[in-house]
C-alpha positions as CSV (number, residue, x, y, z in Angstrom):
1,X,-26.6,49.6,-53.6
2,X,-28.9,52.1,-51.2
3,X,-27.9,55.0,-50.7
4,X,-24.7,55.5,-48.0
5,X,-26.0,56.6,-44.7
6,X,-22.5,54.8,-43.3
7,X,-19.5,55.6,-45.3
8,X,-16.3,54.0,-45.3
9,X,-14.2,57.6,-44.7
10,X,-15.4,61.4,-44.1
11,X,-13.1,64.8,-44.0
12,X,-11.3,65.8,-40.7
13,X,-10.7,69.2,-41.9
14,X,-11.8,72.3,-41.2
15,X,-11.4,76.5,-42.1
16,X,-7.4,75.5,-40.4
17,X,-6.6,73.1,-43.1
18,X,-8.4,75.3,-45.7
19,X,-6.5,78.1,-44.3
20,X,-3.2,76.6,-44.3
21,X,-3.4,76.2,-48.1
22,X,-4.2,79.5,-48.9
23,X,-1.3,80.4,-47.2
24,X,0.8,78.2,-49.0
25,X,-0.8,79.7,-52.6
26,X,0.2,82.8,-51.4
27,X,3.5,82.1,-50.9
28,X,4.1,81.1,-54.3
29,X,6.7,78.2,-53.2
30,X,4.5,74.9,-53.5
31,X,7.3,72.0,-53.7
32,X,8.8,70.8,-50.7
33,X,10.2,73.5,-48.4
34,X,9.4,74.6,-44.4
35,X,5.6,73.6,-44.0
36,X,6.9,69.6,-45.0
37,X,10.4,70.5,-42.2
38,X,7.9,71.7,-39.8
39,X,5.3,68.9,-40.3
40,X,8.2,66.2,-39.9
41,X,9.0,67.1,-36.7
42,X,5.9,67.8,-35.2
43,X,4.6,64.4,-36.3
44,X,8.2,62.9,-35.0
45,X,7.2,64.1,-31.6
46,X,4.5,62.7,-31.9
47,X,5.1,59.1,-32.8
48,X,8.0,59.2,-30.3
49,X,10.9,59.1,-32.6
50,X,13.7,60.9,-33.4
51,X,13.2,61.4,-37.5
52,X,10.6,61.7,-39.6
53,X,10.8,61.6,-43.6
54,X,7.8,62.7,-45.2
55,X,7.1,61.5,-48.5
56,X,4.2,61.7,-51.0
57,X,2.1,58.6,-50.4
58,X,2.0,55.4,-48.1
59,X,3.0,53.3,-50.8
60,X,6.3,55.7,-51.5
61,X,6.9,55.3,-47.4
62,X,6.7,51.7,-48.2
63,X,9.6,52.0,-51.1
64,X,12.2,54.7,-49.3
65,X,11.7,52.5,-46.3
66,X,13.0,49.3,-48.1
67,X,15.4,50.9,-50.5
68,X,17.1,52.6,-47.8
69,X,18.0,49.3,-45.9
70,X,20.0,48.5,-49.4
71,X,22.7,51.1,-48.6
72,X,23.6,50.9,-45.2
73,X,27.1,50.6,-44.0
74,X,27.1,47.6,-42.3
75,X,23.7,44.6,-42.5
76,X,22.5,46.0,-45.8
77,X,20.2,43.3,-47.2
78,X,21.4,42.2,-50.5
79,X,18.8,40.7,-54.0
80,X,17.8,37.1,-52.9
81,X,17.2,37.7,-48.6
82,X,14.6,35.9,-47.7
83,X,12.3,38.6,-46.0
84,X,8.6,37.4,-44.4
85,X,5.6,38.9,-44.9
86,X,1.9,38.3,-43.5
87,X,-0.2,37.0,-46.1
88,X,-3.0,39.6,-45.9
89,X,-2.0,43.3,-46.8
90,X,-1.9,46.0,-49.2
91,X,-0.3,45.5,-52.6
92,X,2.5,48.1,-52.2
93,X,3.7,46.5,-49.0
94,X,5.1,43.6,-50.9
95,X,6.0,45.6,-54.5
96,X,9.0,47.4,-52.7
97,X,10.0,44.2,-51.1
98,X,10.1,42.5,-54.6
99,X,10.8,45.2,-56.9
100,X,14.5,45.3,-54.4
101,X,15.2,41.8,-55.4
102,X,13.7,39.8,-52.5
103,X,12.5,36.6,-51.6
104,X,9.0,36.8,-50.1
105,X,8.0,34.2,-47.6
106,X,3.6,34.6,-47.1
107,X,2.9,33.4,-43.4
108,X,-0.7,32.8,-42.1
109,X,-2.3,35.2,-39.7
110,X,-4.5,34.9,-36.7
111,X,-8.4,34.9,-38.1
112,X,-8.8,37.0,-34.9
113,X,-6.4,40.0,-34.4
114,X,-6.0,39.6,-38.9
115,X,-1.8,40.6,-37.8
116,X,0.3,38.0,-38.0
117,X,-0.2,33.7,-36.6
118,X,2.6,34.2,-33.9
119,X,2.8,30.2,-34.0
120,X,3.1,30.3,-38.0
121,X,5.9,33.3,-37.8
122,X,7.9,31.4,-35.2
123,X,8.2,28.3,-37.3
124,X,8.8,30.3,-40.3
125,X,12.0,32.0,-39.4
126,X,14.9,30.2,-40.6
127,X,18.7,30.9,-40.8
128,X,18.2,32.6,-44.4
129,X,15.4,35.5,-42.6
130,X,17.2,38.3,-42.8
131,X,13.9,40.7,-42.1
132,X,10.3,40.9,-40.9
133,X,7.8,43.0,-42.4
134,X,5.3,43.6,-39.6
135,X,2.0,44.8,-40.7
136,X,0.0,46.7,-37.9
137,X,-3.9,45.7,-40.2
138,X,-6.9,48.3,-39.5
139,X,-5.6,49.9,-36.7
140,X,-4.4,47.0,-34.2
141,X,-0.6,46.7,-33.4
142,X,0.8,43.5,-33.3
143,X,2.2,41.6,-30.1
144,X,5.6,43.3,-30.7
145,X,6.8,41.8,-27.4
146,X,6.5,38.3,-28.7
147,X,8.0,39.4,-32.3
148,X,11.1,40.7,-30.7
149,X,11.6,37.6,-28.7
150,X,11.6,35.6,-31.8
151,X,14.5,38.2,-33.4
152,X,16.3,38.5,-29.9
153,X,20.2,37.7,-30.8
154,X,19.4,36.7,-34.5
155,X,21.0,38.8,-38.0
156,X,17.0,39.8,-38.8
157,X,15.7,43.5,-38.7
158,X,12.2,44.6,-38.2
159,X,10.1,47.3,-39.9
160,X,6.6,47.9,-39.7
161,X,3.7,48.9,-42.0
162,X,2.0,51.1,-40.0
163,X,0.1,52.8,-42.7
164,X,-3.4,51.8,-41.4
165,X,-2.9,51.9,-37.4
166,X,-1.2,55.6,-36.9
167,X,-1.8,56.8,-33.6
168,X,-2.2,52.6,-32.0
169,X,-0.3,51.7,-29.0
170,X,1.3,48.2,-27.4
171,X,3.2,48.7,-24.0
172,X,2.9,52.6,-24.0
173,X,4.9,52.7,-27.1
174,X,2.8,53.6,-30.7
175,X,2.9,51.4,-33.7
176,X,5.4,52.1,-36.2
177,X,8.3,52.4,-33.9
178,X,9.5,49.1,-32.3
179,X,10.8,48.1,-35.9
180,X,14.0,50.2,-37.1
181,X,11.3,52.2,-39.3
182,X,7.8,52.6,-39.7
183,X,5.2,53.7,-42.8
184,X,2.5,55.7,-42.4
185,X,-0.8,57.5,-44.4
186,X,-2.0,60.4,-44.6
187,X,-4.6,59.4,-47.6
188,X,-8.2,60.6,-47.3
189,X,-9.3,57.7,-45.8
190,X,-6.5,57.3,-43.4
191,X,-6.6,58.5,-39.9
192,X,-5.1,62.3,-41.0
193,X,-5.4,63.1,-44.4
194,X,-2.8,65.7,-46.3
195,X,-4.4,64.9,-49.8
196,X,-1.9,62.8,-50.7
197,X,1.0,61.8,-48.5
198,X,3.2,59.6,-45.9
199,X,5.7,59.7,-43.6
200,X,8.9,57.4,-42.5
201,X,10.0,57.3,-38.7
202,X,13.1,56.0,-37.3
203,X,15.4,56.9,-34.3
204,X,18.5,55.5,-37.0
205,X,20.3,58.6,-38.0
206,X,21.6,56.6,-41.1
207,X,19.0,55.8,-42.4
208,X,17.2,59.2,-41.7
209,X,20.1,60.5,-43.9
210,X,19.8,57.8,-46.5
211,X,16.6,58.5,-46.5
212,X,16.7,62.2,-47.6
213,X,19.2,61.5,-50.3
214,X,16.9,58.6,-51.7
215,X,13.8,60.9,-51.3
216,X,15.2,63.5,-54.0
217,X,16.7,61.7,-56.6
218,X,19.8,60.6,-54.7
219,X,21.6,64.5,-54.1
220,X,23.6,65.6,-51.5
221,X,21.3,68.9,-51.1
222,X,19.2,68.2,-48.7
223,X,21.7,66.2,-46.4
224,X,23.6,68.0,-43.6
225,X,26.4,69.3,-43.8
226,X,28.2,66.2,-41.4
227,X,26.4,63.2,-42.5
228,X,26.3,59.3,-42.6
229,X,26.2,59.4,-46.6
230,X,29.2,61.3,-47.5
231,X,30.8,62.2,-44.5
232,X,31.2,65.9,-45.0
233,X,29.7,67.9,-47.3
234,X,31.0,71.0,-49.3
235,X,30.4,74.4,-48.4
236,X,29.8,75.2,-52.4
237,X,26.1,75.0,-52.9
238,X,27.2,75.0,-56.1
239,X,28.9,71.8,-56.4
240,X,26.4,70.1,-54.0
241,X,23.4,71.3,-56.1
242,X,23.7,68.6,-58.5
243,X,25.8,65.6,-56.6
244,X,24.2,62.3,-56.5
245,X,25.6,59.9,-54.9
246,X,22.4,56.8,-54.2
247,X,20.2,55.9,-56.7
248,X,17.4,57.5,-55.6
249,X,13.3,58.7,-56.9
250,X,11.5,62.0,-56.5
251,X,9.0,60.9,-53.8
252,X,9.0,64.2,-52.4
253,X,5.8,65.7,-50.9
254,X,4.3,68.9,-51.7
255,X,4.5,72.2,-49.7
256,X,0.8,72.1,-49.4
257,X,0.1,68.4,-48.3
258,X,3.0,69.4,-44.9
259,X,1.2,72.2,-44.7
260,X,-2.2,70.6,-44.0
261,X,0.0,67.7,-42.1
262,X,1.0,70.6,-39.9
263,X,-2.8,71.4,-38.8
264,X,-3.8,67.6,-39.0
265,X,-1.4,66.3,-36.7
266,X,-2.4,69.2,-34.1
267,X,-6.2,67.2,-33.7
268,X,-4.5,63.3,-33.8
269,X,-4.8,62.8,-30.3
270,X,-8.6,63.8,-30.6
271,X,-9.5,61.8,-33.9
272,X,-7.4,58.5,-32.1
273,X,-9.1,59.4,-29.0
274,X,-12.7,59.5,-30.9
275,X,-11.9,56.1,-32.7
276,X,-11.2,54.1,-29.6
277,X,-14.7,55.3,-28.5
278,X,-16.4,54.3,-31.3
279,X,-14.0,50.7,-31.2
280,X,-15.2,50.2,-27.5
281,X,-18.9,50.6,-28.6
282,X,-18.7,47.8,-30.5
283,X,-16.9,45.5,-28.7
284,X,-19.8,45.9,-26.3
285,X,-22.3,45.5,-29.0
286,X,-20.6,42.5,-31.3
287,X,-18.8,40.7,-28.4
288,X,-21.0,38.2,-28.7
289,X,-22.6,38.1,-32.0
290,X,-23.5,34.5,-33.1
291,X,-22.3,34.5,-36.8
292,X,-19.7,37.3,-36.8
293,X,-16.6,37.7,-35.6
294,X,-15.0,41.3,-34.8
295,X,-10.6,42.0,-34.1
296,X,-9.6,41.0,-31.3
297,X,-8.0,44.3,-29.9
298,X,-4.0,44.2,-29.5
299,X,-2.5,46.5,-27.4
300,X,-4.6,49.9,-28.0
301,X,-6.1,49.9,-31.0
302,X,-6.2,52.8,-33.3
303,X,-9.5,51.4,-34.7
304,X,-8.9,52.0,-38.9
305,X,-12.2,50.2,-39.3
306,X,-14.5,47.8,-38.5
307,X,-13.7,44.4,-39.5
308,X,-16.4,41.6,-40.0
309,X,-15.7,38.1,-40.4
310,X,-17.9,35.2,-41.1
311,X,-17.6,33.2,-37.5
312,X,-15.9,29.1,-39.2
313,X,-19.1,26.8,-38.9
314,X,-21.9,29.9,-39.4
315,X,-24.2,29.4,-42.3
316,X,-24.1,32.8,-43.4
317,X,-22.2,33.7,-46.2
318,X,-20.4,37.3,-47.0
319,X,-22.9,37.3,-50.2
320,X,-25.5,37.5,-47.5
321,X,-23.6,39.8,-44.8
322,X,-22.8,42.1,-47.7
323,X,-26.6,42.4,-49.0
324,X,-27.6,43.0,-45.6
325,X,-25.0,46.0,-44.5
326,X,-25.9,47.4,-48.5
327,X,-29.3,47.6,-47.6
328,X,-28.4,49.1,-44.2
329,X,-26.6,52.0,-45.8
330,X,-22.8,50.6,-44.9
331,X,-20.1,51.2,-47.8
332,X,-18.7,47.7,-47.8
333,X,-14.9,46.7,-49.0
334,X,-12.8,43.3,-48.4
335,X,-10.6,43.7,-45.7
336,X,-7.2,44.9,-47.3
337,X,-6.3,42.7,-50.3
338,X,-7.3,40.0,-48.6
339,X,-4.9,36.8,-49.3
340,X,-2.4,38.4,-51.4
341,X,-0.8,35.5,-51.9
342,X,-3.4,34.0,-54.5
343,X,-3.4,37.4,-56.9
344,X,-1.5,36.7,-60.2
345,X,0.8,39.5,-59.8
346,X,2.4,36.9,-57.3
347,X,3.8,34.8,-60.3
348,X,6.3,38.1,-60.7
349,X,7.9,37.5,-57.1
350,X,10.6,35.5,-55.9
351,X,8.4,33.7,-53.4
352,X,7.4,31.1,-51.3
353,X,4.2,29.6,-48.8
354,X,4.8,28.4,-45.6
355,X,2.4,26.1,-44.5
356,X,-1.2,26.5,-45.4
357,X,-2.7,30.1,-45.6
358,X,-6.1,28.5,-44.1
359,X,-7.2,31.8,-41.9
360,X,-5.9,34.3,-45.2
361,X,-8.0,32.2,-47.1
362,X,-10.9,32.4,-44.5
363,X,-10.8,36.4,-44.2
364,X,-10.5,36.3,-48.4
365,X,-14.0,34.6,-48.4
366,X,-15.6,35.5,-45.2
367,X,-14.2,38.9,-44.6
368,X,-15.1,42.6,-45.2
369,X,-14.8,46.0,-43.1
370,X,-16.9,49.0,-42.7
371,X,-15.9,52.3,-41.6
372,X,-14.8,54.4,-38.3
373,X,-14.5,57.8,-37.9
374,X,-13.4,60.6,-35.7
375,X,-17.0,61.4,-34.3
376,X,-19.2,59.3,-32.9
377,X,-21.2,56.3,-34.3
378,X,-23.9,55.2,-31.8
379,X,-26.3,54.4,-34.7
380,X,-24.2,52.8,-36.9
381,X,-22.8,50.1,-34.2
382,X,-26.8,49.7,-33.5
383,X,-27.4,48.9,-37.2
384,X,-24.2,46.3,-37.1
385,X,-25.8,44.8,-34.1
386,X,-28.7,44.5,-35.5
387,X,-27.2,42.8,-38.9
C-alpha cells in the first residue's frame, strides 16, 4: 500500500490528557480510585442516565453488561434463552452472549443503514425471545421507536452495543440508552480514547449495583452501604473486605485511563459535533455516486466512519474499490466483522439463521469503511468522490 495520507483513527488528546496522567503518577494510586468515580459520572451526565460503570475495554462492557442480567431478582435470563443478534458486528458482542449459555438467533440487516432489517427482526421474534441485542454500527442509532414497538407488552429486554456510535442521537435521546443498558469505547480509534477502556449506562439501580460487585471479582466493597445485592452492608470494613457474594471478574479500569476519560469527555460535544460535519460533507458529495453506496443516516449520526458498499448490480468489485482508495492514501478495513455468522468460531455457539443473511453476505463481499475524525476532512471526501 501507498503511504496513508487518510488514516482510519488520529489522537484527540492534547497537554490536558498528558497532564492528567502526570498527575495520576504523582499520586502514586494507579488502580481504580476517584479519577474512574469522577469520570463515571461526568460521562453519566452526559449520555443522560443515571449510572455509569466504567470498565476496562468495550468488550469487558459487553461481558458485565450480559452477566449482570443473570442475577437479577426477578426476569433474569437463564442458559438456553433465545437472545437475537444482527448478523454483522464485532466478535465480543456475541462471545458474552454465548459464553453465558445462550442461544443466538443471526437476523439480516438493512444493506443501507448496516443496523438491523426491521422487517427480518419483526418476523424473528418468537415466544422463546427473551432479549435483543441492538447494535448502533459506525456511528448510526437504530430506529429504536420501531424496536420498542415490536417489544411493547412482550417478556423481552433490550440492550444496546453502543461501542462504535457514542455521542449518536434518535428522538433527542443518545444511543446506548433506550435499552436497559448500553456499551461503550473508549479505544484509540473510538470516538474518546482513555488508552484502553469502556463504560456501562443504565438508569436500573440493580443492575448498577450488580454491576459493581461483578466488576471486582464479586465483593461487597465497592457496593453501598443499602444496596440491591445484599440488602445492608456491614459497617466492618473488615468483614466486607473480602465478601463475595456473585461470581464475578476483575474488569476494573485503571486510575489513569478515568483520568484521561475525565478530560476526554470535557471535548465530546466538540469531536461529535466535528464528525457530523465531516458526515454531512459526504452525504453531499456520495449521495449520488453511481457504484457506491454510503449509510443511510438514522436519527443523528455520530459518524464512526465512512462506510462504502458496492451499489447490487455495479460491476465494480471491492478488489477494485480497495486498489483505488490504497492508491489514494485511504487505510482501508471490512466494515466490522462483516457476516459474523459464517466465521468458524460460530460452530462453538448454541445458534441458529433466520432466513437468508443475503445483505450480511452483501456488506461481507462488497463492503469496507474508511475513517472520520474530529477535524475536518474536505480533501479526503474530495478524493472519495473522486474514487
Amino acid at each position: 500500500m501507498n503511504d496513508i495520507k487518510y488514516p482510519l483513527a488520529t489522537a484527540t488528546w492534547d497537554d490536558a490528557e498528558y497532564d492528567a496522567i502526570q498527575r495520576v503518577v504523582k499520586s502514586g494510586m494507579f488502580t481504580m480510585g476517584s479519577c474512574v468515580q469522577e469520570f463515571e459520572k461526568l460521562f453519566a451526565d452526559y449520555s443522560g442516565s443515571r449510572y455509569c460503570v466504567m470498565v476496562n475495554s468495550g468488550s469487558s462492557a459487553n461481558l458485565l453488561m450480559v452477566a449482570a442480567l443473570f442475577y437479577t431478582k426477578t426476569g433474569r435470563l437463564q442458559p438456553g434463552d433465545e437472545v437475537i443478534v444482527p448478523a454483522v458486528s464485532w466478535s465480543t458482542t456475541y462471545y458474552p452472549l454465548h459464553q453465558y449459555g445462550l442461544k443466538l438467533r443471526f437476523v439480516d440487516i438493512d444493506v443501507e443503514t448496516l443496523n438491523y432489517d426491521l422487517d427480518q427482526l419483526a418476523a424473528a421474534i418468537t415466544d422463546r425471545t427473551r432479549l435483543i441485542m441492538v447494535v448502533n454500527l459506525l456511528g448510526n442509532p437504530n430506529d429504536f421507536s420501531r424496536i420498542e414497538r415490536l417489544t411493547q407488552g412482550r417478556n423481552i429486554r433490550m440492550i444496546e452495543d453502543n461501542c462504535e456510535s457514542m455521542g449518536a442521537e434518535f428522538k433527542g435521546k443518545k444511543a446506548g440508552t433506550f435499552g436497559v443498558m448500553g456499551s461503550y469505547s473508549a479505544f484509540f480509534s473510538h470516538h474518546i480514547s482513555t488508552m484502553e477502556g469502556g463504560m456501562v449506562t443504565t438508569d436500573d439501580e440493580e443492575l448498577f449495583h450488580i454491576m459493581l460487585s461483578l466488576r471486582a471479582h464479586g465483593w461487597t466493597r465497592n457496593l453501598p452501604k443499602f444496596n440491591q445485592v445484599t440488602g445492608e452492608k456491614s459497617d466492618d470494613p473488615f468483614k466486607e473486605s473480602f465478601r463475595f457474594v456473585l461470581p464475578g471478574y476483575n474488569l476494573r479500569p485503571l486510575e489513569m485511563s478515568g483520568a484521561i476519560g475525565i478530560e476526554q469527555v470535557k471535548k465530546l460535544p466538540r469531536l461529535i459535533s466535528e464528525r457530523r460535519k465531516n458526515g454531512a460533507l459526504l452525504q453531499a458529495a456520495m449521495a449520488n455516486h453511481p457504484d457506491v453506496m454510503i449509510q443511510k443516516e438514522i436519527g443523528q449520526s455520530s459518524w464512526f466512519g465512512f462506510s462504502l458498499v458496492v451499489r447490487p448490480g455495479s460491476d465494480l468489485t471491492r478488489e477494485s474499490l480497495l486498489k483505488r482508495l490504497n492508491a489514494a492514501g485511504f487505510e482501508c478495513r471490512p466494515i466490522v466483522a462483516g457476516n459474523f455468522a459464517k466465521n468458524e468460531v460460530v460452530k462453538y455457539f448454541d445458534s441458529d439463521t433466520f432466513g437468508e443473511l443475503k445483505n450480511a453476505d452483501h456488506i461481507d463481499s462488497h463492503g469496507l469503511f474508511v475513517g472520520n475524525h474530529h477535524y475536518p476532512v474536505h480533501e479526503a471526501v474530495a478524493a472519495l468522490k473522486a474514487i
